[in-house]
Residue, then its C-alpha position, 0 to 999 in steps of 0.5 A: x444502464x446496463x454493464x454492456x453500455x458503461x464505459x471502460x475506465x481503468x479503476x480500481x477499489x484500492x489506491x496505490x498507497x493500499x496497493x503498496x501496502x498490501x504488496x508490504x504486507x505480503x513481502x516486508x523485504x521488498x525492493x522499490x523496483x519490485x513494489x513499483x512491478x507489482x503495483x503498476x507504478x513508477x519507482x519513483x511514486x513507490x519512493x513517495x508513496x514509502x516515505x509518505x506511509x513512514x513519515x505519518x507512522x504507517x511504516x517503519x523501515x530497518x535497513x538489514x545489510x544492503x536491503x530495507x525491510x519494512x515493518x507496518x504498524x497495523x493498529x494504525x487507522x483508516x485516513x478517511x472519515x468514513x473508516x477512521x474507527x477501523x485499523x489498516x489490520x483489518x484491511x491486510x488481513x483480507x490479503x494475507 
């Protein structure tokens, strides 16, 4: 097949865990709202996509004043069998 005759589907390399991750990365004091407007995807996915992330330890939030500020623990490993060797460090390092 040649890429004039694939369909279109919208896809990408990265899941919306990664995607929320990454935004982290780059703004550890970032809003829901603005996380949600970056990523592409609801607040509400945002919020259980977060409490996801903290509760298997891929985060940490620390509420400052009236914000959150969130902290990832890089050393922490790839969920899939295929990357389970390799830390979630390496990855966010592609995007700082």
């Amino acid at each position: 097949m040649n890429k004039k005759s694939l369909p279109i589907h919208e896809w990408t390399f990265l899941s919306n865990h990664g995607h929320v991750l990454v935004h982290l990365s780059r703004e550890k004091d970032a809003r829901i709202r603005d996380i949600a407007e970056a990523v592409g995807i609801t607040e509400r996915s945002v919020q259980a996509i977060v409490s996801e992330l903290v509760d298997y330890g891929y985060l940490d939030v620390s509420r400052i004043g009236r914000r959150n500020q969130y902290s990832i623990n890089t050393k922490l490993t790839f969920r899939h069998p295929a990357e389970k060797s390799k830390p979630i460090g390496a990855l966010l390092k592609i995007f700082s």
